[in-house]
DRENSE-781511 format. One record per residue: residue in one letter; y, z, x of N, C-alpha, C, O in turn. Coordinates in steps of 0.1 Angstrom, whole numbers, plus 2048, in hexadecimal, padded with zeros to 3 digits. Example, Ala and Ser with C-alpha at 12.3 -4.5 7.8 and 13.67 -1.06 7.14 Angstrom:
BEGIN
A7C784E8847D384E87B7DF84E8847DF85588E/S7EA8478807F584788980084F88180B850886/
//
This chain:
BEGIN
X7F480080980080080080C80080980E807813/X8167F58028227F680F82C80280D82E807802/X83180781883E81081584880B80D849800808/X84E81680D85F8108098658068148687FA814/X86681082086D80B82C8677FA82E8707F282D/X8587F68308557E78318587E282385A7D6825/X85A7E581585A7DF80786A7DA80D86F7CF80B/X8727E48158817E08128867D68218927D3824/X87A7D382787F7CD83287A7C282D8807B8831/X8707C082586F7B381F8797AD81387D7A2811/X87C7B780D8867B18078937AA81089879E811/X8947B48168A17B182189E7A282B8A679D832/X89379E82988D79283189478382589C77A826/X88B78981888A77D80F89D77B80D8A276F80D/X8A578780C8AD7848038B977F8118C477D80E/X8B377E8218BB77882D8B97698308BD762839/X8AE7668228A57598228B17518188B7747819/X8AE75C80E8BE7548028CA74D80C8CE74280F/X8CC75A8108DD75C81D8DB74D8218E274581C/X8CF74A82B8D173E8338CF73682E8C972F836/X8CE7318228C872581A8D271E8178D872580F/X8D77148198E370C8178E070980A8E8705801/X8D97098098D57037F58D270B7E98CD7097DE/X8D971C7F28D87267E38E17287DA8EC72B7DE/X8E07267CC8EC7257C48F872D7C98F57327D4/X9047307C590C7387C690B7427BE91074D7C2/X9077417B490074E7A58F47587AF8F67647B1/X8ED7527B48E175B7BA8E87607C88E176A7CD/X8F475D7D28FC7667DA9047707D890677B7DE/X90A76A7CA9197777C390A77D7C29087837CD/X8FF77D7BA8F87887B48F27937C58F279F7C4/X8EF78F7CD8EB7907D88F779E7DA8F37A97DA/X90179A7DC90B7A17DF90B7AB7D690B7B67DB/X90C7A97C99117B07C19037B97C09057C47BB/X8F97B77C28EC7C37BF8EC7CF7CE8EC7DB7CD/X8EB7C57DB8EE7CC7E68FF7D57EB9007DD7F4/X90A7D17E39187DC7E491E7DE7D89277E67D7/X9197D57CB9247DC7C492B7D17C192C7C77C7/X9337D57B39407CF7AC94A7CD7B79527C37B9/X9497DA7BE9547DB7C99597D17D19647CF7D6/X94C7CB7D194C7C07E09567B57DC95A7AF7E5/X95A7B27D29647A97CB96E7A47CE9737997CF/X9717B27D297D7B57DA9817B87E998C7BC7EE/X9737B47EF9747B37FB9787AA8009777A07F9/X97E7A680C98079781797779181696B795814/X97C78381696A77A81796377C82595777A827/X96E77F83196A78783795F79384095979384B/X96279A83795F7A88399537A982E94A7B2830/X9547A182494379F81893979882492D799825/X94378E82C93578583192D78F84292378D848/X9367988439337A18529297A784F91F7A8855/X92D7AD8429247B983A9167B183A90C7B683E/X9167A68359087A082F90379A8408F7797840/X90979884B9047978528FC79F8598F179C85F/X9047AF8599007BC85E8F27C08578E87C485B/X8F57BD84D8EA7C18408DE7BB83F8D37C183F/X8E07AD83F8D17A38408CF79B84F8C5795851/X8D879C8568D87988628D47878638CA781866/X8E478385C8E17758598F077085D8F977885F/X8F176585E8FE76185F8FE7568558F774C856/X90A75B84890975183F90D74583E916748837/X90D73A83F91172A84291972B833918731828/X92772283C93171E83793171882793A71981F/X92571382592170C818919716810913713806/X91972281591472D80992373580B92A73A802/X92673681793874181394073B80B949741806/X93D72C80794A7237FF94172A7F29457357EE/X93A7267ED9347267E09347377DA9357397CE/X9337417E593374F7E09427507DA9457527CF/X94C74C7E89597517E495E7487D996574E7D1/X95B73B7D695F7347C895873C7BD95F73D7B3/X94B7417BC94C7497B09507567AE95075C7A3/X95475D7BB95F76D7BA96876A7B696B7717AD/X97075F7B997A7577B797D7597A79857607A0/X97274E7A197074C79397075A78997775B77F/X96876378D96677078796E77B78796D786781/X97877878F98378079099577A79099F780791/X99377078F9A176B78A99E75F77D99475A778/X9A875E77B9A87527729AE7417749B273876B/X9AD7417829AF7367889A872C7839AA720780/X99D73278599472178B99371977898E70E775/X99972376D99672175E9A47197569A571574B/X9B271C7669BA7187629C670B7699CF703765/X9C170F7759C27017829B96F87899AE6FD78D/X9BC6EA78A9B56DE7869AE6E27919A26E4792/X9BB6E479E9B46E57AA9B16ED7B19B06ED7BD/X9AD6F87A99A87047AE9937037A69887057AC/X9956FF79798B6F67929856EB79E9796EC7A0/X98C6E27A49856D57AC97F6DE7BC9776D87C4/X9856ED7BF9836EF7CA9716F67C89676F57CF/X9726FE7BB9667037B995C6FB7B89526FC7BF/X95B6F07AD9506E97AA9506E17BA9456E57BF/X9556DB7C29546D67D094C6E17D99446DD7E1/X94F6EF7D99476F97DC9366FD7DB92C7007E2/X9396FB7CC92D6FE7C59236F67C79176FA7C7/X9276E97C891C6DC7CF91C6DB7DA9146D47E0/X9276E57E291E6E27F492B6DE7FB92D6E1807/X9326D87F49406CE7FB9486D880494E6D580F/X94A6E77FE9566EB8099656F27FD9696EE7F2/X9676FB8049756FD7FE9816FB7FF98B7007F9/X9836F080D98D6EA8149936E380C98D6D8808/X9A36E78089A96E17FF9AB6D48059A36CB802/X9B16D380D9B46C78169AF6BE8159B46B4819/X9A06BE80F9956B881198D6B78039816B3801/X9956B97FB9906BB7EE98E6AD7E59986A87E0/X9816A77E398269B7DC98069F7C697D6AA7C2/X9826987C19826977B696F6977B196768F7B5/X96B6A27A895F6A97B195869B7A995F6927A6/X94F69C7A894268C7A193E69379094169F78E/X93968C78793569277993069F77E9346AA77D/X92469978491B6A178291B6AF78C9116B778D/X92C6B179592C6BD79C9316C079392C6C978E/X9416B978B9486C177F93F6C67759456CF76E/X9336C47719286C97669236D676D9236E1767/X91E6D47799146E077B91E6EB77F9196F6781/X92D6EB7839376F37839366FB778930706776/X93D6F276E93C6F77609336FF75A938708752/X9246FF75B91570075D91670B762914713759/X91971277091471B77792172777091F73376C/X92C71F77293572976993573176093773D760/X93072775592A72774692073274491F73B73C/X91772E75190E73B75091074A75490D75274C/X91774D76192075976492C75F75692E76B754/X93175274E93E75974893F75173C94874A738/X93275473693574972693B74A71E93C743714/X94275972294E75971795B75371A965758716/X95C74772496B74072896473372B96A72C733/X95973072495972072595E71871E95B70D71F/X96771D71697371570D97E71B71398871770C/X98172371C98D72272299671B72B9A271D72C/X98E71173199170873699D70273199C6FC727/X9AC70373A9BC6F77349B96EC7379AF6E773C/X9C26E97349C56DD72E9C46D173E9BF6C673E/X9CB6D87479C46CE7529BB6CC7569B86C175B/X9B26DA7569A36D975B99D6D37569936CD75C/X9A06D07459996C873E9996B974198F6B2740/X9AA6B47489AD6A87499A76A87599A469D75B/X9A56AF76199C6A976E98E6AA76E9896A5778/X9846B07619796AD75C97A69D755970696756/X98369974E98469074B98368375697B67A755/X98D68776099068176C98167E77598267577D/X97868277696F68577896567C77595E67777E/X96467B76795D67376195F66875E95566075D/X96966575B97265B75F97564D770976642774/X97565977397A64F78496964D78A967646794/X95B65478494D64D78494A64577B93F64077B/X95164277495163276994A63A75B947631753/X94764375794364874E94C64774395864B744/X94664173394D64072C94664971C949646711/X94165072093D65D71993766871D92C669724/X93E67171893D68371D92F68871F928687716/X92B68C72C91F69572A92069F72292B6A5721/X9156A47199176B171291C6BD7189226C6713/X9186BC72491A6CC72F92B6C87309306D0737/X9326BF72D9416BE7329466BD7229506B5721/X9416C37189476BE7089546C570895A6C46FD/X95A6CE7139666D57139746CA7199806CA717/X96B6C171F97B6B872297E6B071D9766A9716/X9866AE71D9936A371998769771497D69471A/X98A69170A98068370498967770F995676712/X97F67171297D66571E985658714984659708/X98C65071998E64371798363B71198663070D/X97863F71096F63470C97362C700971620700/X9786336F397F62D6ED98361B6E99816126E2/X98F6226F89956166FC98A6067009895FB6FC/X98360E7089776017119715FE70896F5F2707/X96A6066FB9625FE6F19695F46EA9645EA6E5/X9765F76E99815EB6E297D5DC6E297F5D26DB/X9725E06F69785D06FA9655C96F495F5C06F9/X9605D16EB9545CE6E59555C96D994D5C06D5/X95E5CD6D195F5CE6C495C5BE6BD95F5BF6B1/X9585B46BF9535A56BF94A5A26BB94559A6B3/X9425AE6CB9385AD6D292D5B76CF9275BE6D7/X92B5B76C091F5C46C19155C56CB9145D06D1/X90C5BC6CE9015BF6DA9075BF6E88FF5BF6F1/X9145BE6E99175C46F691C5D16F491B5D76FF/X9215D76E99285E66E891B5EB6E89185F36F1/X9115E86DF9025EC6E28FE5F16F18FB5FD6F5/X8FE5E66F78F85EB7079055F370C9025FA715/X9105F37099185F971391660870F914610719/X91860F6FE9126196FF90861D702908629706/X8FC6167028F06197058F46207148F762B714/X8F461871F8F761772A90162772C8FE62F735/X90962872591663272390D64172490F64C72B/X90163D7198FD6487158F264F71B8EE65A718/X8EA6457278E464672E8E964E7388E265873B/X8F464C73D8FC64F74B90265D746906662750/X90366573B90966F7368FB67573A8FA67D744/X8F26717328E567872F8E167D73A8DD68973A/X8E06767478DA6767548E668275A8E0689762/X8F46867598FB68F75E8F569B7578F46A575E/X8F069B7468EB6A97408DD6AC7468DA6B774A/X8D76A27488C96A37508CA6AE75D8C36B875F/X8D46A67678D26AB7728D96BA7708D26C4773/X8E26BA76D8E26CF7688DA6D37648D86DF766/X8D36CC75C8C96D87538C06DB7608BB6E6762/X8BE6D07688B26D17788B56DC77E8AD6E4783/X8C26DF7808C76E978B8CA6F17828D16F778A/X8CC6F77768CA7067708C07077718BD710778/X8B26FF76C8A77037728A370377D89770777E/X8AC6FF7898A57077988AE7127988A97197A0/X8BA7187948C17207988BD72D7898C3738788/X8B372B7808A87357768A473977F8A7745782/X89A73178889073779089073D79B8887457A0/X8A07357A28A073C7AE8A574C7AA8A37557B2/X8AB74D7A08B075979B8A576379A8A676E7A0/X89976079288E76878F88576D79F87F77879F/X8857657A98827677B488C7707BC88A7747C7/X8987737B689D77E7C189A78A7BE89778F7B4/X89A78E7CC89379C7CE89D7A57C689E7AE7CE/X8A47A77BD8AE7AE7BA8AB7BE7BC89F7C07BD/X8B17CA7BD8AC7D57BC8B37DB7B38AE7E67B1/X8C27D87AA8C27DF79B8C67D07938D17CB791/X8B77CA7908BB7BF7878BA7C57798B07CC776/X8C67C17718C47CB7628BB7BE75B8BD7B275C/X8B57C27558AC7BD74C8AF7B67408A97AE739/X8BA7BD73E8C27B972A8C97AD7358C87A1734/X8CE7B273C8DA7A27428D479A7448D978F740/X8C879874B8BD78F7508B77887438B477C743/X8B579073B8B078672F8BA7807268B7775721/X8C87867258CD77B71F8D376D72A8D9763726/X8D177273B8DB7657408CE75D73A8D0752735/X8BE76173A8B67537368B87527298B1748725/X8BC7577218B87507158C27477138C173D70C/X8D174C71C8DF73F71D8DA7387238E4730724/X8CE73072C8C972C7358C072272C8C071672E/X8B87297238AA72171A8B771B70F8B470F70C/X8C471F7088CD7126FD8D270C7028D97046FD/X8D070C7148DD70171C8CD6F271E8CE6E671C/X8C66F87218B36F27208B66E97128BA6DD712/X8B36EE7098B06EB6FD8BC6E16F38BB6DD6E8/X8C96DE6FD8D36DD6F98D06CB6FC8D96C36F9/
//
């Protein structure tokens, strides 16, 4: 039978495995933090959170998990990223890996602006209709400047697309407005698809952390917000 002392050195193994994994959500790091120091840590330097977690798991965390942690402290403690376009374009660019270098900030793709939304959605579903009026028009922007001429479901918060306009140039032509929706609705479909793929790796990677006070009522409803985003 293992000790405490080896049960907690293995934890401390698996969860320095998270730390270096360039491909761990940002939801499964804030939780990382937040089970090993506390609400507190919130409010720490990004800093002085990433020394700690180095001291702690004896890891040094790559720049593409410090961008993605601090875009969702960011998110959960101010009201930025729900109310500026480019504080919105800096996170979802984070959250896929890109970086939080404004300088450097491109206009994020559908399908990073969806699983932004998505990962948010799931942390804070009570402000997924909070989103202004610009955020909505650079979600638009978004879908738009990838030629998309109708809304993924996971983006039904922004601004409605020009498509409108482009079917105008069908109106003659039923079996061409035919294929161009078809086509339209394909290309939406395939952005709801691939989120629904990555809440389901970011379900499981969640169920796989070693947590040591995971509350149980919280845990069952983030899945069951998890099984109507599925089912949706």
């Amino acid at each position: 039978m293992e000790t405490a002392t080896l049960q907690g050195e293995r934890r401390k193994r698996a969860i320095s495995a998270f730390l270096a994994n360039q491909d761990t959500f940002g939801t499964s790091l804030l939780l990382i933090c937040l089970d090993t120091y506390g609400v507190e840590c919130l409010a720490w330097e990004p800093e002085t959170l990433h020394q700690e977690l180095q001291d702690d798991y004896r890891v040094l965390l790559p720049q593409a998990n410090a961008d993605r942690l601090q875009s969702l402290i960011t998110a959960i403690t101010t009201d930025r990223v729900y109310n500026d376009a480019l504080a919105f374009c800096s996170v979802a660019n984070a959250l896929s890996g890109d970086g939080l270098d404004a300088s450097l900030l491109e206009i994020p793709t559908p399908d990073e602006t969806a699983w932004a939304v998505t990962e948010l959605g799931m942390l804070e579903p009570e402000n997924i209709d909070s989103y202004s009026a610009d955020v909505r028009r650079l979600m638009k922007l978004s879908c738009e400047t990838s030629g998309l001429g109708k809304l993924p479901g996971s983006l039904s918060m922004s601004e409605p697309l020009e498509s409108a306009k482009k079917a105008e140039m069908f109106t003659e032509d039923p079996a061409m407005y035919a294929g161009w929706a078809s086509t339209q609705q394909s290309t939406a479909y395939a952005v709801d698809s691939w989120v629904k793929r990555q809440l389901l790796r970011l379900v499981g990677e969640l169920s796989s952390l070693p947590l040591v006070n995971r509350d149980a009522a919280s845990w069952k409803t983030f899945a069951q917000r998890a099984e109507r985003t599925f089912a949706a």
